[in-house]
TIKOL-327100 format. One record per residue: x negated, y, z of N, C-alpha, C in turn. Coordinates in steps of 0.2 Angstrom, whole numbers, plus 5000, padded with zeros to 4 digits. Atoms other than C-alpha are relative to their C-alpha. Example, Ala and Ser with C-alpha at 12.3 -4.5 7.8 and 13.67 -1.06 7.14 Angstrom:
% TIKOL-327100
499649945000493849785039499650065000;500449944999493249955036500450055003;
This chain:
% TIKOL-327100
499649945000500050005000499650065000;500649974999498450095005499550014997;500650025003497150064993499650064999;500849955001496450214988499950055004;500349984994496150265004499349975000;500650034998494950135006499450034997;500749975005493650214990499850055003;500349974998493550344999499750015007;500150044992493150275016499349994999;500550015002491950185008499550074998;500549995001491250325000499950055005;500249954992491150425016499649995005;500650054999490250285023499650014998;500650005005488950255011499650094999;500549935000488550475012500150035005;500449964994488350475030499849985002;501050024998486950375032499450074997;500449935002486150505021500050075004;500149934997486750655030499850005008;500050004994486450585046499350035006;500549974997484650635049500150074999;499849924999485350805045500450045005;499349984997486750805057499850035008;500449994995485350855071500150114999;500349944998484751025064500750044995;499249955000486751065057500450025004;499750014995487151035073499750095005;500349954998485951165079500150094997;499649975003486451265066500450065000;499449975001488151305068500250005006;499750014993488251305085500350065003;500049924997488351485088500650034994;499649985008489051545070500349984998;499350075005490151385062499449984994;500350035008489851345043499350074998;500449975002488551455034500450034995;499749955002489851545026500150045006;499949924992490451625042499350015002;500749984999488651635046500050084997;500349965004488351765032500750065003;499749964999490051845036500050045008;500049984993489751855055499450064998;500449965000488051935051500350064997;499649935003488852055039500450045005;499749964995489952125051499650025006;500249984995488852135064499550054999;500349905002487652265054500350034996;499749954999489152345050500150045006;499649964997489652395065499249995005;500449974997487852425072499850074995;500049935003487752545059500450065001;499249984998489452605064499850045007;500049974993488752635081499450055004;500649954996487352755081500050054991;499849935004487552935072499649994994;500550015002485852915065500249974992;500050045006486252765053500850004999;499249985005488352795048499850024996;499749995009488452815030500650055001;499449965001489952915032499750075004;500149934996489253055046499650024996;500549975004487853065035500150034993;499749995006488553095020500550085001;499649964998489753215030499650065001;500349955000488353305035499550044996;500549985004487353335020500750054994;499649965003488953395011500450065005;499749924997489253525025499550045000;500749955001487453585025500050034992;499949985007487753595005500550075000;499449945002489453705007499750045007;500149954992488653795023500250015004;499350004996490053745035499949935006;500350054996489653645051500749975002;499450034999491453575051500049924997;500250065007491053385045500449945000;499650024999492753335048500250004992;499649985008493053385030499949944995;500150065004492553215022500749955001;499550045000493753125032500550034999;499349965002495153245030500249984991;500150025007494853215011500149924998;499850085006494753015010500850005003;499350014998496553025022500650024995;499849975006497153115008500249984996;500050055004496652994996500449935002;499750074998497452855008500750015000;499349995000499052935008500350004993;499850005009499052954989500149944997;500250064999498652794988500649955001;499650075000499852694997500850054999;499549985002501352834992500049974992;500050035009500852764973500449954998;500050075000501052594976500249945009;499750004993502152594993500549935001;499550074997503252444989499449955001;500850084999501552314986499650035008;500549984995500852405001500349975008;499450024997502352375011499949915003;500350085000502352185008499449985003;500450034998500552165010500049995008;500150004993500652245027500549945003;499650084996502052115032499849955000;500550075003501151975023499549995006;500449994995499752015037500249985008;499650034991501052035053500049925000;500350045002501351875045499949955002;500750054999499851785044499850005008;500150044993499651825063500249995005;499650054995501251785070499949944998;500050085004501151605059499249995007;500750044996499251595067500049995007;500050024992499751635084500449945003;499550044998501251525085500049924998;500150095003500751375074499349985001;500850055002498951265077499650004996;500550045006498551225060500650014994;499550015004499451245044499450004994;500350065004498851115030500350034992;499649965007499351205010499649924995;500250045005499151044996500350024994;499949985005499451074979500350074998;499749935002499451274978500050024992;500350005008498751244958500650004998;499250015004500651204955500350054999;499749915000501051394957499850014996;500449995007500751474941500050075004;500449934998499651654945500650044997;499549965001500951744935500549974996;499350035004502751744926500249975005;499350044994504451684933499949945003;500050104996504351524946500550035006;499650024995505651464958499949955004;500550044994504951394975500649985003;499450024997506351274981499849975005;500750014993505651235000500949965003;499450044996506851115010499950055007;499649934994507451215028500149985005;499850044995506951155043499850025007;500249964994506251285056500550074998;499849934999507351435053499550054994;500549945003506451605050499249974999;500950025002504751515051500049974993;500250035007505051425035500050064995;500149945005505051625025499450005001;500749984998503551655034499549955000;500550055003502551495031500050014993;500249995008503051495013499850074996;500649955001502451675010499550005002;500650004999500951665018499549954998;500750085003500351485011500050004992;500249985007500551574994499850074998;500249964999499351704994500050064993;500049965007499251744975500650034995;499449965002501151784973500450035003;499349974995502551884981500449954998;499550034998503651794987500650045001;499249964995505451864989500549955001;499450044997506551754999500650014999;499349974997508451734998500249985006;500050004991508851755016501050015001;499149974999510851755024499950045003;499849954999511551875024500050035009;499749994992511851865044499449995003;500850024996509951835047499850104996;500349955003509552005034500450085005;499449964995511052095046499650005007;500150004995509852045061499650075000;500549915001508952235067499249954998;500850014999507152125070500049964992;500450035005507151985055500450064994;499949955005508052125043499750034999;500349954999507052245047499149964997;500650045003505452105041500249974992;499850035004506552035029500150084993;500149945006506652205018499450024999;500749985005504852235020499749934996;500250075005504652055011500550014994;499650015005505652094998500549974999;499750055000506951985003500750014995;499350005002508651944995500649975003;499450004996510351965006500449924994;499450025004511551835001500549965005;499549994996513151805008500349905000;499750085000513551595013500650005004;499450004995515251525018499849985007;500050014996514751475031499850055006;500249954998514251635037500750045003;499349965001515951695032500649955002;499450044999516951555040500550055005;499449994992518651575053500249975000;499550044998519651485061500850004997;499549995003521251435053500749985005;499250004995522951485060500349944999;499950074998523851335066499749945000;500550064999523451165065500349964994;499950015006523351025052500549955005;499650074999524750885054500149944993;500250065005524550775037499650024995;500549985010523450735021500149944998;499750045004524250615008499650014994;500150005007523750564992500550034996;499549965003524850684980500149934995;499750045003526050594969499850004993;500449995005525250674956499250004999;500749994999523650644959499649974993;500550045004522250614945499550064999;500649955002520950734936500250065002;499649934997521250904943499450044996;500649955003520251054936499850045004;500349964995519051144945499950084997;500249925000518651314949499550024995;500649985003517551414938499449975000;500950045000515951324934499650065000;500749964999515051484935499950005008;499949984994515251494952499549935005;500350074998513951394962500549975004;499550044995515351344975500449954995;499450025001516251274963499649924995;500550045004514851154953499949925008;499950075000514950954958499249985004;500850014999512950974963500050035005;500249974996513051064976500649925008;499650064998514050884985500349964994;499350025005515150764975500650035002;499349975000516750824973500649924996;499550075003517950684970500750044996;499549965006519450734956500649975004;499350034998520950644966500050055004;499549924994522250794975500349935004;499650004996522950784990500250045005;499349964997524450854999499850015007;500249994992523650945016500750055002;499449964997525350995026499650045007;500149994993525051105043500650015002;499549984997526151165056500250084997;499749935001527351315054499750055001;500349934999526051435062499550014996;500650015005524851405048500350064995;499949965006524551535034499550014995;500150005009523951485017499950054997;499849955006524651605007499550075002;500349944998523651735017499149995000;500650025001522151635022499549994995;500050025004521951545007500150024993;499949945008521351584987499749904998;500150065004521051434976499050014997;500749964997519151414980499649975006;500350014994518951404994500049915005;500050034998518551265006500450005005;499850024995519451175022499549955004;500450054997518351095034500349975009;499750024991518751005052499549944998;500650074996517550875062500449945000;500050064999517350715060499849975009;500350034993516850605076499550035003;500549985000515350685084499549975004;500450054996514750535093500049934994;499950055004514150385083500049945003;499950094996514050195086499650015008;500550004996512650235099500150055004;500049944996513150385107499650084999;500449935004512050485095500450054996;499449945002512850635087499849994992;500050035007513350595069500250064995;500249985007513350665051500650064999;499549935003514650835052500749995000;499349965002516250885043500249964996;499750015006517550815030500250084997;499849935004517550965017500549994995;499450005006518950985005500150084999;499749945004519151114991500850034999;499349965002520751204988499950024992;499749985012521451204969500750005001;499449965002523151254973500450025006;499649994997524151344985500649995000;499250015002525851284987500550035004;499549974997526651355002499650035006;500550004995526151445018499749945006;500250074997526051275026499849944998;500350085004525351135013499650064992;500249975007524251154999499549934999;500350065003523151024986499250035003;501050004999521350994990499849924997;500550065001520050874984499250015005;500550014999518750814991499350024999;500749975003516950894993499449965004;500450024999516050795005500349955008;499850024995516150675019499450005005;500450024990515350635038499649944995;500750045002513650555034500149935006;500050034996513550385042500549995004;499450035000515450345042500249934995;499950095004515750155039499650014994;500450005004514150185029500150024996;499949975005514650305019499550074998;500549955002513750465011500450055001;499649965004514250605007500150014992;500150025010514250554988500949955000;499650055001515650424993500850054998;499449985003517450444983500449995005;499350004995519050464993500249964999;499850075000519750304987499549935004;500550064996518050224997500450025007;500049964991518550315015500549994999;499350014998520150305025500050085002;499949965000520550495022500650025002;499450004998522250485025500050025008;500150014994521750445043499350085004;500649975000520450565044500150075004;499749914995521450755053499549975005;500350014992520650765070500650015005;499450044994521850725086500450095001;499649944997522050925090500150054991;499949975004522150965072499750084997;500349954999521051105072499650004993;500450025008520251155055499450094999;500549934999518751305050500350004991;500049975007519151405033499450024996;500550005003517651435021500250054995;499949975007517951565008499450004994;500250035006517351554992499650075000;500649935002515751684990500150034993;500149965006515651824976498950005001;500350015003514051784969499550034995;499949975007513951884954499450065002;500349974999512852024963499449985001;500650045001511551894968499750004995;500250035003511251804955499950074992;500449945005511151984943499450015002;500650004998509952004955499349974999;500650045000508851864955499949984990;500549985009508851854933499850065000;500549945002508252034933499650005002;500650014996506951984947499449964995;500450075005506451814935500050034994;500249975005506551934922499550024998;500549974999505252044927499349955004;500450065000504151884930499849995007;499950014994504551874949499949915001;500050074997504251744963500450005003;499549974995505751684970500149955006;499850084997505851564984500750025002;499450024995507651494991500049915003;499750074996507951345003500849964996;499450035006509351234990500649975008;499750054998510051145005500650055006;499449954998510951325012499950005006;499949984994510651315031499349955003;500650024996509051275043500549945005;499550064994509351085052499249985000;500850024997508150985061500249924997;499750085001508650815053499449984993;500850035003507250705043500149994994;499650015007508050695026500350074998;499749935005508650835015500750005000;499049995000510550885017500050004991;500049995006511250885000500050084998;500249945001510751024991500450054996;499649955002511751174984499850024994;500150005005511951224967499650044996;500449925002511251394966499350004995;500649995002509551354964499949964992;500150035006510151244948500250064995;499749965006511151374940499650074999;500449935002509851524943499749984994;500550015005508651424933500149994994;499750015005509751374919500250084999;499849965004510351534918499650054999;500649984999508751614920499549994992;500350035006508151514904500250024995;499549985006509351594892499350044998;500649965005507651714889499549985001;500950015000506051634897500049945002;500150034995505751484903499949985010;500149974992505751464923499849925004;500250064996504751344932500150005006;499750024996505451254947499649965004;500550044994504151214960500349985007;499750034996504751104973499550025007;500650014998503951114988500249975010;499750014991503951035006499850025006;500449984994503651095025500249945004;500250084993503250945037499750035005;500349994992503250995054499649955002;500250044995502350915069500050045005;499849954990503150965087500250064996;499949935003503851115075500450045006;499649984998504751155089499650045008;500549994992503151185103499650054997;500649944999502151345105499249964998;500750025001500351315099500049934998;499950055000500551135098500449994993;499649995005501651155080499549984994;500449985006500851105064500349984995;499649985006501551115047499549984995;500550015007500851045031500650034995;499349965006501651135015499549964993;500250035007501551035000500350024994;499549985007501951104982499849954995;500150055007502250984970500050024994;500050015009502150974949500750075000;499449945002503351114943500549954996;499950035003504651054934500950074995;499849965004505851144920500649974997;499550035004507551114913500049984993;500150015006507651024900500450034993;499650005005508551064881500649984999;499550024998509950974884500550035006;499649964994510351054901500050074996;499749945001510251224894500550004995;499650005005511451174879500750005005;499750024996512451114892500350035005;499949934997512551254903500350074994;499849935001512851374891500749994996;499150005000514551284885500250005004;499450024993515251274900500249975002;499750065000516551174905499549965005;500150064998516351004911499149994996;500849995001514551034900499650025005;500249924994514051174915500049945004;500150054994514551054928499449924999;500450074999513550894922499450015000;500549984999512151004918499750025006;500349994995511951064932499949975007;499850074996512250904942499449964997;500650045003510850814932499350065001;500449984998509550954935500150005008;500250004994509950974952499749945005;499950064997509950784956499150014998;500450015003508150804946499350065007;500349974996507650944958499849965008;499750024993508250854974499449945000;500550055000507050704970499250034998;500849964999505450834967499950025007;500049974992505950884984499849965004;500150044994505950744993499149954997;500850025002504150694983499550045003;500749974996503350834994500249975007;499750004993504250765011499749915002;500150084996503950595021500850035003;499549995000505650585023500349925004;499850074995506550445036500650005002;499349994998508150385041500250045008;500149994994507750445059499550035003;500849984998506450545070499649925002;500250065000506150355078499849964996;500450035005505750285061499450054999;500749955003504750445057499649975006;500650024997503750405072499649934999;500250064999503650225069499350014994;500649995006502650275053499550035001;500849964997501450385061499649955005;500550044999500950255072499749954996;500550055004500650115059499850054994;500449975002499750245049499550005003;500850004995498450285063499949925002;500550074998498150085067499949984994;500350015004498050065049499350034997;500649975003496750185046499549995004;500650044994495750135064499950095002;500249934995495250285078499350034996;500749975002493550305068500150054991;499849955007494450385052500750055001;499249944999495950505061500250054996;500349935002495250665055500149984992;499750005011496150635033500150065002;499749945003496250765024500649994999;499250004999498050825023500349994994;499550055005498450755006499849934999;499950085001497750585008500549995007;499850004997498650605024500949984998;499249995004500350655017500249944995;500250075005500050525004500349925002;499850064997500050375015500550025006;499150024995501450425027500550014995;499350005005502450435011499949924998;500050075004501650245005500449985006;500050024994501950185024500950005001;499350004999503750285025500649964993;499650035004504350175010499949915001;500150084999503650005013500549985007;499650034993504450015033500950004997;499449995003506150095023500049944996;499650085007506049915011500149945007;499850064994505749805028500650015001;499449984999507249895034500649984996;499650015004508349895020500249934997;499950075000508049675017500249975010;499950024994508249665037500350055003;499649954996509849785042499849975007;500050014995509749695056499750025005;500350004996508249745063500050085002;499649944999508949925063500550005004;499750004994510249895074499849975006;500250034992509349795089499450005000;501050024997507549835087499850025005;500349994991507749905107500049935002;500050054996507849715110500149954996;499850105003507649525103500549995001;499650054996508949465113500749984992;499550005003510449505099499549964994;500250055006509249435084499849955004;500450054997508549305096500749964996;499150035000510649235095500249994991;499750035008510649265075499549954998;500750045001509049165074500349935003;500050084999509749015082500649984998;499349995004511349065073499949974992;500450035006510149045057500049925000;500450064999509348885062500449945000;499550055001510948785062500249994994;499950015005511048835045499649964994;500350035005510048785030499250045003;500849955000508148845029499950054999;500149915001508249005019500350075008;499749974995509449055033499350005007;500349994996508349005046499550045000;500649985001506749065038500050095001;499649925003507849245035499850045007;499849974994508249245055499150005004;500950004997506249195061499750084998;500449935002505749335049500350085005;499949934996506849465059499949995007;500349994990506249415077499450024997;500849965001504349435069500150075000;500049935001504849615063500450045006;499649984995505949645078499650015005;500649994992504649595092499450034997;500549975004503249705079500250085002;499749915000504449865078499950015010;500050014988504749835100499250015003;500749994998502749825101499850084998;500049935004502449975091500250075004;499649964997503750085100499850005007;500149994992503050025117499450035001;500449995001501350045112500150094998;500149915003501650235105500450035008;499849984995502550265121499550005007;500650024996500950195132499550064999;500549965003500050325122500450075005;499749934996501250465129499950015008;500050014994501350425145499150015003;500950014998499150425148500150074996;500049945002499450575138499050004995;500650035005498050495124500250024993;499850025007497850495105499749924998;500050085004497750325095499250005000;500749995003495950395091499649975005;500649984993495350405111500149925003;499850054996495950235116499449954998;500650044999494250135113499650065003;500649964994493350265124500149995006;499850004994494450215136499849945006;500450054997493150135149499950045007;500449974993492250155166499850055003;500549944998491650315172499950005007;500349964994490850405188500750025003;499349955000492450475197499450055003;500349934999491250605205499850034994;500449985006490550635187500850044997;499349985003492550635181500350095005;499749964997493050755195499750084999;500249954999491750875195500050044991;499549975006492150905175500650014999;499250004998493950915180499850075002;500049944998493451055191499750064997;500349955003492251155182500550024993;499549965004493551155167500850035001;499349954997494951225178499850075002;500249924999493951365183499750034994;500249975007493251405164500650014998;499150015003495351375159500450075006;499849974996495751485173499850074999;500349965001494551635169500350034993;499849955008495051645151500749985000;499549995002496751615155500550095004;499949954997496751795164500550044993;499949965005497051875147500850004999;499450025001498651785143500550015004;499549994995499351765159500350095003;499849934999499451975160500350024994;499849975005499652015144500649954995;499950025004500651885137500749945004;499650044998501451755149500750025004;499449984997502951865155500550004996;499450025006503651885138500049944998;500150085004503251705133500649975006;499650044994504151635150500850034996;499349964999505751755145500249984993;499750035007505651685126500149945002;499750085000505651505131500850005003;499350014998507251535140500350024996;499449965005508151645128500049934994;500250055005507551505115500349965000;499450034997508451385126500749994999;499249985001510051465127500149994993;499950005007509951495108500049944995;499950065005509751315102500549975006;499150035000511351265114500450024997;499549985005512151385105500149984994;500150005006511651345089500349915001;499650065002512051155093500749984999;499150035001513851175098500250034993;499749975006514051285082499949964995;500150015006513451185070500249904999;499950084999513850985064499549974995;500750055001512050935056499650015000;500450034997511150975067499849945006;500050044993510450845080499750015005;500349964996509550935092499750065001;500149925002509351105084499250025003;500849994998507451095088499950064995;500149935004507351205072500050065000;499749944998508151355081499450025004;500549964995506751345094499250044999;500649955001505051415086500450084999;499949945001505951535079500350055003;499649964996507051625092499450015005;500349994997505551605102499650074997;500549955004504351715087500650075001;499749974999505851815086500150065006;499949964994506051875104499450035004;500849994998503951875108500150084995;500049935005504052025091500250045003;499749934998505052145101499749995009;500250024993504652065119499250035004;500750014999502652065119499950085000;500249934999502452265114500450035004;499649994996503752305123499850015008;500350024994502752225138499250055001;500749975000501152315133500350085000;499749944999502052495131500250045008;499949984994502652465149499550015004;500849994996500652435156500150064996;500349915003500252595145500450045006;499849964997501452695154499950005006;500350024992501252605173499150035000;500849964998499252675171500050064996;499949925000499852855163500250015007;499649974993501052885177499649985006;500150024993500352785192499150015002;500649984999498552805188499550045000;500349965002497252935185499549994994;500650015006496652865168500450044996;499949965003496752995155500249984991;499450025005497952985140499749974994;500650035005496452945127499849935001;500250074998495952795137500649965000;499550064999497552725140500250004992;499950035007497852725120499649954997;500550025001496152685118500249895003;499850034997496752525129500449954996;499350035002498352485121499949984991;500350005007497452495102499849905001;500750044999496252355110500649935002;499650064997497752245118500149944994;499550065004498552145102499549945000;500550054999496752085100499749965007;499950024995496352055117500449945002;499750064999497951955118500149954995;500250045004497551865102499249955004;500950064996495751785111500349995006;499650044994496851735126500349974999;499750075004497951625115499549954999;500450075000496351535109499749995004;500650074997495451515122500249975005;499450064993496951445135500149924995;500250065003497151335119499449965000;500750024999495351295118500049955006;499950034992495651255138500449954999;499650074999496951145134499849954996;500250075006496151055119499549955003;500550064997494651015132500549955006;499750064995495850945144500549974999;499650065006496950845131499449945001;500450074999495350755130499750005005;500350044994495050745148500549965003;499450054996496550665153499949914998;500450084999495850485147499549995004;500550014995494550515159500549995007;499650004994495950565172500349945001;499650064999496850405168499749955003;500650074996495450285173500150015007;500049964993495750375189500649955004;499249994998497650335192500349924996;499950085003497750165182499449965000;500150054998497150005185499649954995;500450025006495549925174500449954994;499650065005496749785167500650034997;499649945004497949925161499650024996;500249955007496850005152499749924995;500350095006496049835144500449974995;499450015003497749795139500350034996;499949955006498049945130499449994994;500250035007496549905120500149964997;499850075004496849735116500650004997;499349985005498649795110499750034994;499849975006497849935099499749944994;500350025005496749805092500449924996;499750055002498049665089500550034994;499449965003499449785085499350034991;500349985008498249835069499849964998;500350065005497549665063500949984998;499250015004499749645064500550034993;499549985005500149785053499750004995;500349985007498749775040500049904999;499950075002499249575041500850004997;499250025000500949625039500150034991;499849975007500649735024499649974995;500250085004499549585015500749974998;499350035002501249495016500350044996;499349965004502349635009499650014992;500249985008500849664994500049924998;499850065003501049444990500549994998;499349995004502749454990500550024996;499649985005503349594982499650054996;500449945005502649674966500350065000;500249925000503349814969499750065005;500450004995502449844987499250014996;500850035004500949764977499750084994;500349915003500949934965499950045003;500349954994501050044978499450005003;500750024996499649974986499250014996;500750015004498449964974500050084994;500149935005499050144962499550035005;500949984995497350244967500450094997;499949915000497650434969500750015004;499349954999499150554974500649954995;499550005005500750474968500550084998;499649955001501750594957500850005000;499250015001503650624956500149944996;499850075000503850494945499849954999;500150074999502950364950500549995006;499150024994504250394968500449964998;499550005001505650394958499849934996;499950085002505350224948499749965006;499750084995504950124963500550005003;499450024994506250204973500749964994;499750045007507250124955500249955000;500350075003506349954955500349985007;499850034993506849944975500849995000;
């Protein structure tokens, strides 16, 4: 599945015997400076600013002073009065690009302070000029504007952003210096509908109905199926249709919100409205249904689902109006006109769920109708959190994949209209939706997401952690398809892989059968008691508070050797965590709670999310933006009024702050990264030698299991067996034909 991982293994191997007698005086090197790029740039700066620091050697005062001795005027203020001049001329010229960059920059060092590490793979896909469309899937909020403009240095970006985020004073007020573009979603514009429902009946005349205008993204088949069969929704007398309701719009009410398991499940049944009949009934069809309903989709037909049955007990329904459109999307072709970058998220709203919602049609019909004069490339592109939801601990890889372009057909197709329109834009967006999920490692569940990051790191081994972030990405996409084929031949091991017992019972259930049967049920204990090892073993990992990599280090030491390194890095962690704790941990404490509150709100409002983790970086970045200066304006003031430092020094101060509380972010981080990896030493402490031995001897079983288990999957199935052995980055369609051939 993994093969051409190993080449490079190998050759990483074989050129560090060679560099290893170097690794002495690179070591010595770069111990002060880093790389010998930052080397030249540290020097460089630093006889700048000894230059900077004595009258003597400035370049500027010298200059100033040789052209006032010229004009005979001891005033040598007049140079600088002249370039401010020029700096005002300047950014009034070219005040929109200036504008942008400066946000670009806030930015880059809210992103830097709030995220870890952000990993950019296939930027080459972005063309330097001319029209492109960045279609990002949508899964941190406002953080996902702010990564995808700053992981694409070489373009403006202008986001379309809602309407109801562009309306907030703080992200509005960022969102216009980014050029963004307001647009207005139903769900934005929902209300509650007067009375309640009391039936929905298949109409008597039910068959092919016509739908709303296909210019209309709401009204396009791509943005959900839409199923053609009417039916007859009655409410109660207090209801009002005819006021409420335009033919258009949508009707939505909750499905179940708890699944088999007690876990909160897949949303809403939507239904469009195509006819008002009276103030109390009107026709609808079908737009989508509750995901993981008697295994259903949202793709599934009203004749699959028991719809009939489907109202909810208190009858209660939300209205969606149908969006005007029309001033967007003039928008965005005169943007792509003028050979604009546009990014929009297709899938309409931020969730935290591990798969792509279905995506909305907008982003198919801009591009087709964008084409009628230039072509418009459709760069796909995906953000993969890790912990997206924790302070410093957050890391984000952003992958753009291959660009891809509507075909001849689609725009022929499009520009009849009709049921043409509709299928056009149905087949490109269905074309989009699988380039999307070609940058994502995508799973049926966080649980599965996790299972695949652990057999990833025990198939690579603790001495090769440290992948670059596209062979990385790479392999938890081969990994996240091979566990997805187990899964999909062994449903079963999806519903009881907290526990053998229930497969134990179809195995002896097998056993009385014929052989295949038996051999079927043996196979799902082996991957049953495999997935249970795995899950117990990555939870081993939590609990010691280790990574996979530390777990052969984990041996004997000194406790006096342990403790007195314990101590000495709480008082280094302690020293430089002065910075933070003054300047920075009052508004931090007051964001994590506001952040709190704001993802319970955001859970009970919404139906798919699963634990709105996505809400929390961002309300956190959010409320630090206005919180943190806020909190440094109040010190300025507390040492004008209460102390005798004078009005120049206390600016002088507050200039000095952002930075200041920029190197107290890293170096509490730094403190924490040393004491991440001292907590394997702490643990030797507080666990018992034959605990920890035991965890090794699991990592080293658990990975002879799962690189014996993916032998088996390459013997048995050729399609397994091609994954395994194709060498490089797979592209879009080699995905899409395995996920074809599966």
């Amino acid at each position: 599945m993994v093969q051409h991982a190993r080449g490079k293994s190998r050759a990483a191997r074989s050129s560090s015997d060679e560099d290893e007698h170097h690794q002495h005086h690179k070591v010595a090197r770069h111990h002060v400076l880093g790389t010998q790029t930052s080397t030249n740039a540290h020097l460089t700066i630093l006889v700048v600013l000894i230059m900077l620091s004595f009258d003597e050697m400035n370049p500027v005062k010298r200059i100033s002073s040789l052209v006032c001795r010229s004009c005979s005027t001891e005033d040598t203020g007049t140079l600088g009065w002249l370039f401010v001049f020029f700096l005002l001329w300047a950014v009034l010229n070219d005040l929109h690009n200036v504008v942008y960059y400066a946000a670009r920059i806030f930015f880059n060092s809210i992103v830097s302070i709030f995220i870890s590490k952000v990993d950019v793979i296939g930027l080459e896909n972005v063309p330097f000029r001319g029209p492109v469309i960045l279609a990002a899937n949508h899964s941190n909020q406002f953080v996902d504007g702010a990564v995808l403009c700053c992981s694409c240095p070489h373009r403006k970006v202008g986001i379309l952003i809602a309407k109801k985020s562009y309306d907030n004073p703080v992200i509005g007020f960022l969102a216009r210096a980014m050029a963004a573009v307001p647009i207005s979603r139903p769900q934005d514009l929902a209300e509650p509908g007067a009375g309640v429902l009391l039936n929905l009946s298949k109409h008597e005349r039910a068959g092919r109905c016509s739908q709303v205008s296909n210019a209309s993204p709401d009204a396009s088949p791509a943005g959900g199926p839409v199923d053609d069969e009417v039916f007859r929704l009655v409410g109660s007398s207090a209801c009002d249709f005819t006021v409420q309701l335009t033919r258009g719009d949508k009707i939505s009410y909750l499905a179940d919100r708890r699944a088999a398991h007690g876990r909160r499940s897949g949303g809403t049944w939507m239904w469009r409205v195509v006819e008002v009949e009276s103030s109390c009934a009107c026709m609808v069809t079908l737009t989508s249904a509750p995901t993981g309903l008697l295994g259903a989709t949202a793709a599934s037909r009203a004749d699959e689902l028991d719809v009939e049955g489907s109202l909810p007990a208190d009858g209660r329904y939300r209205i969606f109006p149908r969006g005007d459109h029309e001033r967007v999307f003039d928008e965005v072709f005169a943007s792509l006109g003028r050979g604009a970058c546009i990014g929009i998220f297709p899938e309409g709203g931020s969730h935290d769920r591990t798969d792509l919602l279905d995506l909305k049609p907008g982003v198919a019909l801009m591009a087709l109708g964008a084409t009628t004069t230039t072509p418009v490339p459709i760069v796909p592109v995906g953000l993969s959190y890790f912990r997206g939801h924790l302070f410093r601990n957050a890391k984000v890889t952003v992958h753009f994949g291959p660009a891809l372009y509507a075909t001849k057909e689609e725009q022929q197709g499009h520009a009849a209209g009709g049921e043409q329109r509709r299928a056009a834009c149905a087949a490109l967006l269905s074309r989009i939706q699988t380039a999307m999920r070609g940058t994502l490692v995508t799973a049926g569940s966080f649980e599965e997401l996790q299972l695949i990051h652990v057999a990833r790191r025990l198939w690579v081994g603790p001495d090769k952690h440290d992948l670059d972030p596209a062979v990385r990405q790479d392999l938890d996409r081969r990994f996240a398809f091979g566990i997805r084929l187990l899964l999909q031949r062994h449903l079963e091991v999806v519903d009881h892989s907290s526990g053998p017992s229930d497969l134990a019972r179809g195995g002896r259930a097998g056993a009385s059968g014929d052989s295949a049967q038996s051999e079927s049920a043996a196979r799902e204990l082996e991957l049953a008691d495999l997935i249970r090892r795995l899950r117990a073993y990555d939870r081993a990992l939590r609990r010691l508070g280790v990574r996979d990599s530390q777990v052969p280090a984990l041996q004997r030491a000194p406790i006096a050797g342990t403790l007195f390194t314990l101590g000495h890095m709480l008082v280094m962690l302690t020293i430089a965590s002065v910075p933070t704790v003054v300047l920075n941990a009052p508004a931090g404490i007051a964001a994590v709670v506001w952040a709190r509150w704001r993802q319970r709100t955001a859970l009970a409002q919404s139906d798919v999310k699963l634990r709105a983790h996505d809400v929390l970086l961002s309300e956190k970045m959010r409320f630090a933006i206005v919180a943190v200066p806020m909190l440094w304006l109040t010190y300025a003031l507390v040492l004008l009024m209460a102390t005798p430092v004078q009005l120049q020094d206390v600016l002088t101060l507050l200039m000095a702050t952002p930075l200041a509380s920029y190197v107290g972010v890293i170096s509490v981080e730094s403190g924490m990264i040393a004491l991440r990896d001292l907590r394997p030493m702490l643990a030797r402490l507080f666990y018992h030698k034959r605990q920890v031995e035991a965890l090794k001897q699991e990592q080293v079983e658990l990975r002879a299991r799962v690189r014996d288990e993916i032998r088996r999957l390459v013997q048995s199935d050729d399609k397994v067996a091609e994954l395994y052995h194709m060498q490089g980055e797979l592209s879009t369609s080699d995905w899409e034909r395995l996920r074809e051939r599966a």
